[in-house]
Structure formats: C-alpha cells, structure tokens
C-alpha positions as CSV (number, residue, x, y, z in Angstrom):
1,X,5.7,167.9,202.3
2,X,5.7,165.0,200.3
3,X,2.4,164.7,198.0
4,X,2.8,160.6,197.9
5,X,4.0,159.8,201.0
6,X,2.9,163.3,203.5
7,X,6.0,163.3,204.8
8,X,9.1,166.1,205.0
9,X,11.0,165.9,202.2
10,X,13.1,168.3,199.7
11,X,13.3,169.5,196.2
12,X,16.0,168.4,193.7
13,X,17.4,169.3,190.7
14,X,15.5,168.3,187.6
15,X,18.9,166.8,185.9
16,X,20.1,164.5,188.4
17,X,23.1,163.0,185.8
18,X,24.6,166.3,186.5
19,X,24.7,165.7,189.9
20,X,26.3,162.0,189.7
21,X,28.8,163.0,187.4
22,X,30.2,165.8,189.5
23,X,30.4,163.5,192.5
24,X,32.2,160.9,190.3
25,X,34.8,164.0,189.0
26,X,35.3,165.3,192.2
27,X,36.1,162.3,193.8
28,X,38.5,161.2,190.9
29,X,40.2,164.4,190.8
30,X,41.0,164.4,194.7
31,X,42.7,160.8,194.3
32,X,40.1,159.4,196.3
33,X,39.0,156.8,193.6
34,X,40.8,153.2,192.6
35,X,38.1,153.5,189.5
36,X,35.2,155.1,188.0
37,X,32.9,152.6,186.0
38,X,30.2,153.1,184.3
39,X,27.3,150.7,183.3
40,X,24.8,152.2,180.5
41,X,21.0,151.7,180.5
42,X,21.1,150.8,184.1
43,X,18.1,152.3,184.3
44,X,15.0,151.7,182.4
45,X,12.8,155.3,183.6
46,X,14.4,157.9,182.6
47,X,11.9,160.2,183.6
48,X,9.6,160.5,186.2
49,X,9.3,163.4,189.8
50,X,9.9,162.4,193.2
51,X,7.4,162.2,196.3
52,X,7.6,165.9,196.6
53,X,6.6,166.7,192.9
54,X,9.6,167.7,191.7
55,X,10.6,166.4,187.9
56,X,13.8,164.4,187.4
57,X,15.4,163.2,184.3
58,X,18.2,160.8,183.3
59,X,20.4,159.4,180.8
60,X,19.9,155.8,182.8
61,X,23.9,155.3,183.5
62,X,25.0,154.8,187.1
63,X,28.3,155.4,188.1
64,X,30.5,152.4,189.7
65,X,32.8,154.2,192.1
66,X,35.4,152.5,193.5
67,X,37.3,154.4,196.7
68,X,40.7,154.1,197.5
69,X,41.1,151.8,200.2
C-alpha cells in the first residue's frame, strides 16, 4: 500500500537510469528505433522514493525514443 496516497502500488528498483537505458538498448538493437536522443538535466530531483517508500535515484537524463514508423 502506498504510504502517501493508501492505495495498491509496487516496489521499484532504486536505480531507475538502469531501467531506461535498457529499454532504449533493447529497443535500438531490435531495429525498432528511427533514433535514440538524449536530453541531460531534464530533471532537476535526482533523488527522492515513490508513494510506496521505496528510494529512487537518477542521473536526470531522459531518453527521446523515436519508433520506427
């Protein structure tokens, strides 16, 4: 249960980066992807936990995926 919120939620991994990166790769390496972008400092909290407790952590870059159309 989420302790903000009270609602059903689930835990995560603390290094969410790793996460995003292996979508991006995975999707790159299957041919799926026109582009992978990235823009740095996207965001400004680079640490904080969720509404279940759990810690996260990033290196603020988000990943600008574009699919084959």
């Amino acid at each position: 249960m989420s302790h903000t919120a009270g609602q059903v939620t689930h835990h995560i991994a603390a290094d969410v980066d790793a996460e995003r990166d292996r979508l991006a790769s995975e999707l790159k390496q299957a041919g799926l992807t026109e582009s992978v972008e990235w823009n740095d400092d996207f965001h400004t909290e680079r640490e904080g936990k969720n509404g279940g407790g759990d810690p996260w952590h990033t290196d603020g870059r988000l990943a600008i995926v574009t699919l084959c159309g």
